[in-house]
PDB file of the backbone (N, CA, C, O) and the ligand in Angstrom, with CONECT records:
HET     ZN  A 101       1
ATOM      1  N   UNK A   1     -28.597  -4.911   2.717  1.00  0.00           N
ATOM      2  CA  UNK A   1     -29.564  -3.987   3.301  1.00  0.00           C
ATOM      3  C   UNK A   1     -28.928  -3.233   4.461  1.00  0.00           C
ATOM      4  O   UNK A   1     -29.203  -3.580   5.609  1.00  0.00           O
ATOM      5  N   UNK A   2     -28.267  -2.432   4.279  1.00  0.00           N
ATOM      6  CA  UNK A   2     -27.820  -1.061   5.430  1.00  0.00           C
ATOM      7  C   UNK A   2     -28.894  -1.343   6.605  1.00  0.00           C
ATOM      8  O   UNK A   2     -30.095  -1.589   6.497  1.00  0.00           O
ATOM      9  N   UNK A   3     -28.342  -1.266   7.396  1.00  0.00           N
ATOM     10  CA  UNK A   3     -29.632  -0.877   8.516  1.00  0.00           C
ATOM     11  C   UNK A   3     -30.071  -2.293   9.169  1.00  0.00           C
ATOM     12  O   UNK A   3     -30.254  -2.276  10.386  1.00  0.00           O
ATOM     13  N   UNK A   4     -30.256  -3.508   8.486  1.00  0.00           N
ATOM     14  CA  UNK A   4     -30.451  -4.624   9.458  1.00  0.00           C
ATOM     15  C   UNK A   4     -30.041  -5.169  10.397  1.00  0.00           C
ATOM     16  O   UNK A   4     -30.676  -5.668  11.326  1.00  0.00           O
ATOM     17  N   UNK A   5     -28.748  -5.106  10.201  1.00  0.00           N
ATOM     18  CA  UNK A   5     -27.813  -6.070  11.130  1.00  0.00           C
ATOM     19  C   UNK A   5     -27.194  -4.628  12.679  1.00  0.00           C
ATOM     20  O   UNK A   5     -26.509  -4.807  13.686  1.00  0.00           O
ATOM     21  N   UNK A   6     -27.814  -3.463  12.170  1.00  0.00           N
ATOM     22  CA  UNK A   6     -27.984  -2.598  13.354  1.00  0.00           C
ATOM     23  C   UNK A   6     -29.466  -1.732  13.770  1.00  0.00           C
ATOM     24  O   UNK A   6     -29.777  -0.630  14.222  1.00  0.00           O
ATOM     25  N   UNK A   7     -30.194  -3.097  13.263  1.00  0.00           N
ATOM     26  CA  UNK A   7     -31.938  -2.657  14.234  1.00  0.00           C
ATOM     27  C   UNK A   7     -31.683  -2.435  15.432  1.00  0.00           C
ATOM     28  O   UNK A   7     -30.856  -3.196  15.935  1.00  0.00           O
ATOM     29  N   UNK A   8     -32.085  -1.694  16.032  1.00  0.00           N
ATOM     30  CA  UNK A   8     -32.547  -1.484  17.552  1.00  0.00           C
ATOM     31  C   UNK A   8     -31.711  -0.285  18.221  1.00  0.00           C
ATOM     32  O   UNK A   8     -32.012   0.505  19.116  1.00  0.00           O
ATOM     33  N   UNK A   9     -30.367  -0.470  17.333  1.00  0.00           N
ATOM     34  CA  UNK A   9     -29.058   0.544  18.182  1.00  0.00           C
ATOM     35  C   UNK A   9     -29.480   2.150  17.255  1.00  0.00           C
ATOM     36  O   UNK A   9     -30.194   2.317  16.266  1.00  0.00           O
ATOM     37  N   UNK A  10     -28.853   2.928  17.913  1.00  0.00           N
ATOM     38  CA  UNK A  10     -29.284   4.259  17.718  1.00  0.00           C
ATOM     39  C   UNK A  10     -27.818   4.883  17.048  1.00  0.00           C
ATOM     40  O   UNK A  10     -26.842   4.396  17.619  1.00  0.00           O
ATOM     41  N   UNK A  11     -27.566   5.583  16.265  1.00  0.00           N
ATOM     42  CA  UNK A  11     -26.645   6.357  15.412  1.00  0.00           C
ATOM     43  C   UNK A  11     -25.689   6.676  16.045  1.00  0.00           C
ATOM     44  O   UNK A  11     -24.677   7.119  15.502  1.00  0.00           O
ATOM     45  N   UNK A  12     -25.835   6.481  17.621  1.00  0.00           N
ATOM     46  CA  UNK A  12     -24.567   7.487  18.504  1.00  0.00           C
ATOM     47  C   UNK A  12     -23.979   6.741  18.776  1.00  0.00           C
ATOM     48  O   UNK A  12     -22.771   6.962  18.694  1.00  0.00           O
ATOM     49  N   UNK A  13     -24.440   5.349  19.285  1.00  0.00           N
ATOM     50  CA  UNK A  13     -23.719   3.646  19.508  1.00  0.00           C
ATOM     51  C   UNK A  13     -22.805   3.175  18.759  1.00  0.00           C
ATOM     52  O   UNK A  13     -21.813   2.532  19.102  1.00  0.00           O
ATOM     53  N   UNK A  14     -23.279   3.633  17.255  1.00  0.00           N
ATOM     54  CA  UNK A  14     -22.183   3.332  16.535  1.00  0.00           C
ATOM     55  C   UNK A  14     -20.587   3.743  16.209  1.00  0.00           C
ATOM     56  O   UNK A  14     -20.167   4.839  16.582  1.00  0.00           O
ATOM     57  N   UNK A  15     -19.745   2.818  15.506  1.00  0.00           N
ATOM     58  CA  UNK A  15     -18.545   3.934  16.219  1.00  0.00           C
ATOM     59  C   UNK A  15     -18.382   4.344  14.841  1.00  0.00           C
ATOM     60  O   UNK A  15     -19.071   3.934  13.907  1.00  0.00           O
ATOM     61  N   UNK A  16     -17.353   5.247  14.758  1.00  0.00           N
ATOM     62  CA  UNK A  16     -16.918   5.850  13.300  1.00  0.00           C
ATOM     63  C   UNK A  16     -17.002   5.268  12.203  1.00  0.00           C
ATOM     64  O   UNK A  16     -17.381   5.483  11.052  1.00  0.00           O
ATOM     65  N   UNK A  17     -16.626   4.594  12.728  1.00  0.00           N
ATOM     66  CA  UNK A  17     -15.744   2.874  11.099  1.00  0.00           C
ATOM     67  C   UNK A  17     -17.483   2.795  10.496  1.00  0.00           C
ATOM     68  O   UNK A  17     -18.165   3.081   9.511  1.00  0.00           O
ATOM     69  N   UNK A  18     -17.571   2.269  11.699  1.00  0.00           N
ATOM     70  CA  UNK A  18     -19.579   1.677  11.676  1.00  0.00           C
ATOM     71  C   UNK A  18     -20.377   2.377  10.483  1.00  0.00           C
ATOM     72  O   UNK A  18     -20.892   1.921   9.462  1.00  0.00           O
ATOM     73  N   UNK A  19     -20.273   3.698  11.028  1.00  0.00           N
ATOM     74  CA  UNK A  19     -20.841   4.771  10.325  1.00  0.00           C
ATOM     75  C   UNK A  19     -20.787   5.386   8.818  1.00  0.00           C
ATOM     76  O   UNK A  19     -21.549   6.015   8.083  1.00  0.00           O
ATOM     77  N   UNK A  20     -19.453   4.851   8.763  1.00  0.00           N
ATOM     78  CA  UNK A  20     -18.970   5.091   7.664  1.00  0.00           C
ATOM     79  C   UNK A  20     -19.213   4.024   6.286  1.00  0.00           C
ATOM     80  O   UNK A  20     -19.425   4.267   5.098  1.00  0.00           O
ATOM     81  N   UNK A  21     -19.045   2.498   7.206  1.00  0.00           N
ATOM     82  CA  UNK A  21     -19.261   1.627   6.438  1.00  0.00           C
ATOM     83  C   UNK A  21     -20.343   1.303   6.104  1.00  0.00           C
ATOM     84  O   UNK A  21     -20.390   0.363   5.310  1.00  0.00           O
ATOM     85  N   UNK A  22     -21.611   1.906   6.541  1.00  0.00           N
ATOM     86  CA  UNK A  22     -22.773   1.970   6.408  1.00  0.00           C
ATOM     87  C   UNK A  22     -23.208   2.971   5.176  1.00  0.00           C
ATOM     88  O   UNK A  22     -23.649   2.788   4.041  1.00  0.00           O
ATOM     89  N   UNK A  23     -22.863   4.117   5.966  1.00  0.00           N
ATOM     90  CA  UNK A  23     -23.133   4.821   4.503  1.00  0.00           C
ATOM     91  C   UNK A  23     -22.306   4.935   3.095  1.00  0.00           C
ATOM     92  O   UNK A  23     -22.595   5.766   2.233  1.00  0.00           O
ATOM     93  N   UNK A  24     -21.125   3.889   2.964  1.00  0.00           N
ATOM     94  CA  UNK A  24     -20.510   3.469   1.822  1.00  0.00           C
ATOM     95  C   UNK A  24     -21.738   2.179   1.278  1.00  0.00           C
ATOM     96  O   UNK A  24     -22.062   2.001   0.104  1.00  0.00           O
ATOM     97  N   UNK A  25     -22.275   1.386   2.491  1.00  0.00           N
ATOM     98  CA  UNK A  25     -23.210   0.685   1.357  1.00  0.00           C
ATOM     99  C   UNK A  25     -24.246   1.206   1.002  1.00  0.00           C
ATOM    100  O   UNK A  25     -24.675   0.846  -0.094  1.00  0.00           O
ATOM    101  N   UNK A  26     -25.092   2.314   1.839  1.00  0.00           N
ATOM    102  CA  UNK A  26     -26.247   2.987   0.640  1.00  0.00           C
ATOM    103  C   UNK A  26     -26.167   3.402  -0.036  1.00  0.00           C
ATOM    104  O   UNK A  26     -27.082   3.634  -0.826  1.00  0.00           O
ATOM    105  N   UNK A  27     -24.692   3.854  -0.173  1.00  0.00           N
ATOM    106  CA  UNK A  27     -24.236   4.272  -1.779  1.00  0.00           C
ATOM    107  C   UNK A  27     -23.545   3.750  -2.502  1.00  0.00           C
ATOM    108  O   UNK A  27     -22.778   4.426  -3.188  1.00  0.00           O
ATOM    109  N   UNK A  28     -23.573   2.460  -2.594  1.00  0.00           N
ATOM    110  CA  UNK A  28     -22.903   1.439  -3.149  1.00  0.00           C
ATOM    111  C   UNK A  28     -21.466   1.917  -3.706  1.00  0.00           C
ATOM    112  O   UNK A  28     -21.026   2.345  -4.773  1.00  0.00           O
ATOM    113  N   UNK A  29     -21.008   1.643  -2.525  1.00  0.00           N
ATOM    114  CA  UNK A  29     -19.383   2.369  -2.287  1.00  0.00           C
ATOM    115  C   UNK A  29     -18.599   1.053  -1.604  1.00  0.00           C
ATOM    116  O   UNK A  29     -19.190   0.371  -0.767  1.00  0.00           O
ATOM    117  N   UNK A  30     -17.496   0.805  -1.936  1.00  0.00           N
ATOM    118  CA  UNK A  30     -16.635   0.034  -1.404  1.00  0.00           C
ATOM    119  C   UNK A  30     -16.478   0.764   0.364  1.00  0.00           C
ATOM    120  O   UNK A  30     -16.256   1.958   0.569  1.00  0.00           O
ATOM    121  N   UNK A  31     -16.643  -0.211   1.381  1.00  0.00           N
ATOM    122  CA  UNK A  31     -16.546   0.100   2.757  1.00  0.00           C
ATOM    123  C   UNK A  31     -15.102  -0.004   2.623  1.00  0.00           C
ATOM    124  O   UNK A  31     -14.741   0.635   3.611  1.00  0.00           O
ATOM    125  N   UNK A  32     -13.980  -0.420   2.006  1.00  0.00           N
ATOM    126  CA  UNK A  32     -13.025   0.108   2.655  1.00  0.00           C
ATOM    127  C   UNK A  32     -12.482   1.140   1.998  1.00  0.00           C
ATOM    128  O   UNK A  32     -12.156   2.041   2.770  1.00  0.00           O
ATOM    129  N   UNK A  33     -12.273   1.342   0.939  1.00  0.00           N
ATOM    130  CA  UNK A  33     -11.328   2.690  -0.072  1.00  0.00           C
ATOM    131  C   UNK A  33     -12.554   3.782  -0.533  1.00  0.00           C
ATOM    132  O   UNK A  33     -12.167   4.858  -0.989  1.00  0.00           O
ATOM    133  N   UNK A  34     -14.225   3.507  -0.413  1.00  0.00           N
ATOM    134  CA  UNK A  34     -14.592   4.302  -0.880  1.00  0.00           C
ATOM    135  C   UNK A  34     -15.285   4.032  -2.571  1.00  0.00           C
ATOM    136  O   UNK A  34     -16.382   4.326  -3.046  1.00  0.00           O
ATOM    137  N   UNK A  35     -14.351   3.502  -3.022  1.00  0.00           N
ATOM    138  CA  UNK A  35     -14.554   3.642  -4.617  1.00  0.00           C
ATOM    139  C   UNK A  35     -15.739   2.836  -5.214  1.00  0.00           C
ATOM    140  O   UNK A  35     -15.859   2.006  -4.314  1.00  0.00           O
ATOM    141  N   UNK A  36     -16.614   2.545  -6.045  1.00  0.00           N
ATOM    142  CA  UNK A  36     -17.820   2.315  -6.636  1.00  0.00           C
ATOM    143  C   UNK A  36     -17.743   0.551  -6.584  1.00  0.00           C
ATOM    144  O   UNK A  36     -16.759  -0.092  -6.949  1.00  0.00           O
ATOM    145  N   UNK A  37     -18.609   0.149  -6.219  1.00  0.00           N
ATOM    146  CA  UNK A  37     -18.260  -0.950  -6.346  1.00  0.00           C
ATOM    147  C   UNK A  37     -18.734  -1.565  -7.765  1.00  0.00           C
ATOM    148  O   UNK A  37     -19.312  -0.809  -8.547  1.00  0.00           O
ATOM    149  N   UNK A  38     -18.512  -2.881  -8.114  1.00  0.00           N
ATOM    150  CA  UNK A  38     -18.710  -3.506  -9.361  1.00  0.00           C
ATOM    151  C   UNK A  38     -19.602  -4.481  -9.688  1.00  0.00           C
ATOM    152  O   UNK A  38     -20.750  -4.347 -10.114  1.00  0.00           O
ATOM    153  N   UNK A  39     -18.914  -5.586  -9.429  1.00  0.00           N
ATOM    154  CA  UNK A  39     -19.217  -6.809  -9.142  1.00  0.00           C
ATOM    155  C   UNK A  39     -20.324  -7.449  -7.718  1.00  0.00           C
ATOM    156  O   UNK A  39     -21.411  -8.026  -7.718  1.00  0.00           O
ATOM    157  N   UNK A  40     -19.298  -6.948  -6.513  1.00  0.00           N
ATOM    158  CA  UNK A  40     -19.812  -7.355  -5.289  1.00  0.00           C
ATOM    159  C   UNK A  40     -20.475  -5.945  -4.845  1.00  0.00           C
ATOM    160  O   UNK A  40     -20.317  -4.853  -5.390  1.00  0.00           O
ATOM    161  N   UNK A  41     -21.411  -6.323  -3.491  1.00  0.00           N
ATOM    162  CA  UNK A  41     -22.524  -5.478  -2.807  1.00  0.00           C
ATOM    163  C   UNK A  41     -21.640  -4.145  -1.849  1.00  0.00           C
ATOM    164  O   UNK A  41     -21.822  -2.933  -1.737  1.00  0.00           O
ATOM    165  N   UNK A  42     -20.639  -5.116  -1.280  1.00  0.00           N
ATOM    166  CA  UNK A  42     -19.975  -4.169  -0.020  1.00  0.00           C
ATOM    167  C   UNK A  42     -18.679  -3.575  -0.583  1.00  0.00           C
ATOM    168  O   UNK A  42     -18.220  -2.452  -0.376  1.00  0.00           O
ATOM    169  N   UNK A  43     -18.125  -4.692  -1.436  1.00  0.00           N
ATOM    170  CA  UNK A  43     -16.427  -4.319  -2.054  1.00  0.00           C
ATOM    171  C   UNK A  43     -16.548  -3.419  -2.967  1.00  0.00           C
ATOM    172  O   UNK A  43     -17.621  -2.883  -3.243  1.00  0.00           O
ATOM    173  N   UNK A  44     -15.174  -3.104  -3.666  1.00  0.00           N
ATOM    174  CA  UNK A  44     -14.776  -2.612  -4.850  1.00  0.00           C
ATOM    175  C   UNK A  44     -14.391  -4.319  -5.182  1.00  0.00           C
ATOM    176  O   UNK A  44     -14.516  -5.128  -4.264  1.00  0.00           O
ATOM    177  N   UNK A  45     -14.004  -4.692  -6.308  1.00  0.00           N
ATOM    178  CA  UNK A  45     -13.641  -6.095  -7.033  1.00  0.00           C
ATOM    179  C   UNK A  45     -12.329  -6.226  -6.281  1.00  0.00           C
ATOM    180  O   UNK A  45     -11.982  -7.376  -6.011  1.00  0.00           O
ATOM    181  N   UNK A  46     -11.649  -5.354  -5.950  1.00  0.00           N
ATOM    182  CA  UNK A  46     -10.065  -5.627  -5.452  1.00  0.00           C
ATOM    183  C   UNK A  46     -10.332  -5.520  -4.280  1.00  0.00           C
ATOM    184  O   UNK A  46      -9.948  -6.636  -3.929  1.00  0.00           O
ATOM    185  N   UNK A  47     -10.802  -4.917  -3.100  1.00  0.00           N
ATOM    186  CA  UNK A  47     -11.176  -5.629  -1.948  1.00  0.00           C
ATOM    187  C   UNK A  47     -12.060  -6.629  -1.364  1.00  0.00           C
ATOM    188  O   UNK A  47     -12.341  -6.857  -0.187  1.00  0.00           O
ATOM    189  N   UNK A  48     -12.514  -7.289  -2.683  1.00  0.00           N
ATOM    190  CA  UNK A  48     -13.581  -8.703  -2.290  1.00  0.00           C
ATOM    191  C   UNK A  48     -12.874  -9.534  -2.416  1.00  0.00           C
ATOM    192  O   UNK A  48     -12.876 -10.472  -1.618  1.00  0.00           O
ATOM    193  N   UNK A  49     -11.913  -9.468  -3.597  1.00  0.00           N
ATOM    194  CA  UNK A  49     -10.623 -10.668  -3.590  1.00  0.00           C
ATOM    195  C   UNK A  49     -10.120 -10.573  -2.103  1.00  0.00           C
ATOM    196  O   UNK A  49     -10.543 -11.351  -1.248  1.00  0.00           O
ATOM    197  N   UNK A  50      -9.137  -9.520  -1.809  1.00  0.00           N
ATOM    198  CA  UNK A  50      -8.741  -9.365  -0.735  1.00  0.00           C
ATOM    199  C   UNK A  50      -9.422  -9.954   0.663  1.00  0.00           C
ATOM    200  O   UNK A  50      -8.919 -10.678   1.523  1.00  0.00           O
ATOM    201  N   UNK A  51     -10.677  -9.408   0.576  1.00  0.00           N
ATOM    202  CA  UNK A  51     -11.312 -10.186   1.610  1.00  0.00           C
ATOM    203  C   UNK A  51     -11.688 -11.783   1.730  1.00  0.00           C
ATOM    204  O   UNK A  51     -11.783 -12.651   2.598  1.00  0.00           O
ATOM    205  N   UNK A  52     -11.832 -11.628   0.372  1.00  0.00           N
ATOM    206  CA  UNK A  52     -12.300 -13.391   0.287  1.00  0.00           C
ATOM    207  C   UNK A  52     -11.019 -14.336   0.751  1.00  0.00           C
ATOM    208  O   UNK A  52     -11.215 -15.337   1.440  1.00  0.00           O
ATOM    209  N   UNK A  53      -9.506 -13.886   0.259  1.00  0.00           N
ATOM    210  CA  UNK A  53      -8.756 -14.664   0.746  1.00  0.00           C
ATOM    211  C   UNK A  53      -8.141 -14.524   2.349  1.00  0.00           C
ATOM    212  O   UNK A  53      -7.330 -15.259   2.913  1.00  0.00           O
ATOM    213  N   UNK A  54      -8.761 -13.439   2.803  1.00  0.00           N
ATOM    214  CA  UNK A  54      -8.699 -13.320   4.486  1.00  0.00           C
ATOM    215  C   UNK A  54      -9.408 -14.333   4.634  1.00  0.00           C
ATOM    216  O   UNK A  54      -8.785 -15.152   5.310  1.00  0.00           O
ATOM    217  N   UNK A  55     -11.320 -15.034   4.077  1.00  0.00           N
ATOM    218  CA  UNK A  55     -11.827 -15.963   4.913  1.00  0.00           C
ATOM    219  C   UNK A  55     -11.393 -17.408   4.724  1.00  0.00           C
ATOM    220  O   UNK A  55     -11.427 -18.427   5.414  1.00  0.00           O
ATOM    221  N   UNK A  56     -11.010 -17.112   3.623  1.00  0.00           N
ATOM    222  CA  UNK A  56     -10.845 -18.559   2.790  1.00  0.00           C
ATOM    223  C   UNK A  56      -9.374 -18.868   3.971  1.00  0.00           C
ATOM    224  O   UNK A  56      -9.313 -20.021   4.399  1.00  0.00           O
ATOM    225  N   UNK A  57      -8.126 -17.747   4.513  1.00  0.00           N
ATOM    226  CA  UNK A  57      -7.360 -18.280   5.483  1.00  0.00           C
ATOM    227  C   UNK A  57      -7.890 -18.138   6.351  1.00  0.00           C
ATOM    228  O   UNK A  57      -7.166 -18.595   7.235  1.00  0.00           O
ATOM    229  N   UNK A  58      -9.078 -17.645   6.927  1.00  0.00           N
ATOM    230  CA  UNK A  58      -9.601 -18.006   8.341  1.00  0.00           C
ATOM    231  C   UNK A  58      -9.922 -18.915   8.338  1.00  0.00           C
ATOM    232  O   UNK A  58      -9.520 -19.469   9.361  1.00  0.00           O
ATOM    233  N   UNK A  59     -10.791 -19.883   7.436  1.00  0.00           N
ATOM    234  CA  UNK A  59     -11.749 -21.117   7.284  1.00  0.00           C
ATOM    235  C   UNK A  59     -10.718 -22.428   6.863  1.00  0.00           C
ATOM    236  O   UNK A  59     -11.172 -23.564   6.722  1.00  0.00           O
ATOM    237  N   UNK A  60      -9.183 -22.080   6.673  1.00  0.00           N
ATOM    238  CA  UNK A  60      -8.985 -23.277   6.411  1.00  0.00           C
ATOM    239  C   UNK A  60      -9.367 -23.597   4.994  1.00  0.00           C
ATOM    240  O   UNK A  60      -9.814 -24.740   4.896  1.00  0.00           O
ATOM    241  N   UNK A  61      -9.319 -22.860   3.762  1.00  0.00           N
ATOM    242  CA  UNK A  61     -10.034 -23.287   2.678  1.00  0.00           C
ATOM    243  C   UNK A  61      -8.959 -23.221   1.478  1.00  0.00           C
ATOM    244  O   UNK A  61      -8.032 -22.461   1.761  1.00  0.00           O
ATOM    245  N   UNK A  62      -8.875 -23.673   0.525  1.00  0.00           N
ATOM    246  CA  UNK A  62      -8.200 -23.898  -0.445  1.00  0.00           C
ATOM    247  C   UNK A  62      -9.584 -22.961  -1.981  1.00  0.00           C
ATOM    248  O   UNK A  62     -10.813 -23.021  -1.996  1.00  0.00           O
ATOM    249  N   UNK A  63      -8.949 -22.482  -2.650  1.00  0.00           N
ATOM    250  CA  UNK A  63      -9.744 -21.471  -3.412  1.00  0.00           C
ATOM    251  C   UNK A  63     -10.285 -22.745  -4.229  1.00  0.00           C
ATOM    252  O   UNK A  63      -9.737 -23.823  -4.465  1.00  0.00           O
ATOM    253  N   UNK A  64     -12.151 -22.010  -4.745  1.00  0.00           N
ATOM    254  CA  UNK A  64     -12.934 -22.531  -5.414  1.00  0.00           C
ATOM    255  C   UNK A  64     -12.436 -23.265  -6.550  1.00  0.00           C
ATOM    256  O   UNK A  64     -11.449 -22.948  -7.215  1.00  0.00           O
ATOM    257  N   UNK A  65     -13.115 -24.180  -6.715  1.00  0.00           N
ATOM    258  CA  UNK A  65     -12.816 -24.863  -8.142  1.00  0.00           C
ATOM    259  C   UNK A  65     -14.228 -25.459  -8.567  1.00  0.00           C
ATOM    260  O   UNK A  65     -15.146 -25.955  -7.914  1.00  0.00           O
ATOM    261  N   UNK A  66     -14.002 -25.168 -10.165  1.00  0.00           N
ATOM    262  CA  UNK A  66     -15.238 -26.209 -11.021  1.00  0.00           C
ATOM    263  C   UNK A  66     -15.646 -26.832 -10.486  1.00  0.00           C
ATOM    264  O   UNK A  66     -14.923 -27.086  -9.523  1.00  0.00           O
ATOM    265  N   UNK A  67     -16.816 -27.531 -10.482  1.00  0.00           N
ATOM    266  CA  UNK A  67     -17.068 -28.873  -9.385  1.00  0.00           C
ATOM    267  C   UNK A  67     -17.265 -29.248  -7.631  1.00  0.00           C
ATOM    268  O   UNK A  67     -17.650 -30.290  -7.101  1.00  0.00           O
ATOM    269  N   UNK A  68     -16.793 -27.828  -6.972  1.00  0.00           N
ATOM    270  CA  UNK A  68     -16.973 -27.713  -6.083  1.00  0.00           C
ATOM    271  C   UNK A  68     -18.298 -27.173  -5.144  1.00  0.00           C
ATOM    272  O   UNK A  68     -19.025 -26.334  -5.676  1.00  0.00           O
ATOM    273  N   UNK A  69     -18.478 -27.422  -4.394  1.00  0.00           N
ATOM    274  CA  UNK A  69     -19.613 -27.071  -3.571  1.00  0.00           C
ATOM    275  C   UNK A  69     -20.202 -25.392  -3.584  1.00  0.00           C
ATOM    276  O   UNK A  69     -19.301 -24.720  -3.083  1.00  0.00           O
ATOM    277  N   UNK A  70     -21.258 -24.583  -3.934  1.00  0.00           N
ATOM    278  CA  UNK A  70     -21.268 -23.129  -3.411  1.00  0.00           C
ATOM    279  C   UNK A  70     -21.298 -22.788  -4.520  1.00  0.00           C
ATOM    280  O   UNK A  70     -21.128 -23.684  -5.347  1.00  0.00           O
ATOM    281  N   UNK A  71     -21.503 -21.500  -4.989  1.00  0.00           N
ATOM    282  CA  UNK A  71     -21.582 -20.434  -6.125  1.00  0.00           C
ATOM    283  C   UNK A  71     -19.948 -19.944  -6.318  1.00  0.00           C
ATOM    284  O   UNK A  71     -19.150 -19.420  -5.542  1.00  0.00           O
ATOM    285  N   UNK A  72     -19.874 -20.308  -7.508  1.00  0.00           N
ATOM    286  CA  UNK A  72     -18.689 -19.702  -8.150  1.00  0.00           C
ATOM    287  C   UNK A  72     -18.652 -18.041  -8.189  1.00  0.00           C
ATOM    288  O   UNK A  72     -19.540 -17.197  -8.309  1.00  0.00           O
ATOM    289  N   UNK A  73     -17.063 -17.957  -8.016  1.00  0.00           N
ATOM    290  CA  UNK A  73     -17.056 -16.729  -7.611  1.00  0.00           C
ATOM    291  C   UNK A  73     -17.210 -15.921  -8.932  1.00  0.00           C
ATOM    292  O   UNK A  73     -17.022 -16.470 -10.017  1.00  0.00           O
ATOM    293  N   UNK A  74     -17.659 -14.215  -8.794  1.00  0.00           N
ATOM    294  CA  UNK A  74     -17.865 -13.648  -9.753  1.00  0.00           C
ATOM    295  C   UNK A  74     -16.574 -13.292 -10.194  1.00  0.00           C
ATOM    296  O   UNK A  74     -16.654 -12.475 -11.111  1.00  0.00           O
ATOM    297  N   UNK A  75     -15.143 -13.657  -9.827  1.00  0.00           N
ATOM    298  CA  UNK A  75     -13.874 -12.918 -10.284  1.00  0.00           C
ATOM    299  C   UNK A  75     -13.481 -13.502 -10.264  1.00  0.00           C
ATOM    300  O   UNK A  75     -12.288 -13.453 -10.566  1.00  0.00           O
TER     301      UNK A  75
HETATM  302 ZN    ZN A 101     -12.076  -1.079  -2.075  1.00  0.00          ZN2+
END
């Protein structure tokens, strides 16, 4: 949902990136390259991988497996 996680702040507060990445998700656009997304809400399929293995090395995590805890990934 565009717009929640910046209730209250006003359009000018925001900075470029902000702005941009916002209106890539009301148009269900990849926030970083632009391109349509697929699979996921915010990505294109090749920057959700990408991102996912940024958290998975922030968190200390070893990639999903069968049997494991959480929703299997869509890719
Ligand atoms: Zn992308």
């Amino acid at each position: 949902m565009p717009g929640s996680r910046t209730a209250g702040k006003s359009a000018a507060k925001l900075t470029r990136q902000r702005r941009w990445q916002l209106k890539m998700a009301s148009l269900r656009r990849c926030q970083i390259c632009g391109k349509p997304t697929n699979h996921y809400k915010t990505y294109c399929d090749e920057h959700a991988m990408w991102k996912r293995k940024l958290r998975r090395r922030a968190s200390n995590s070893k990639p999903w497996k069968p049997g494991a805890k959480g929703r299997p990934p869509l890719l």
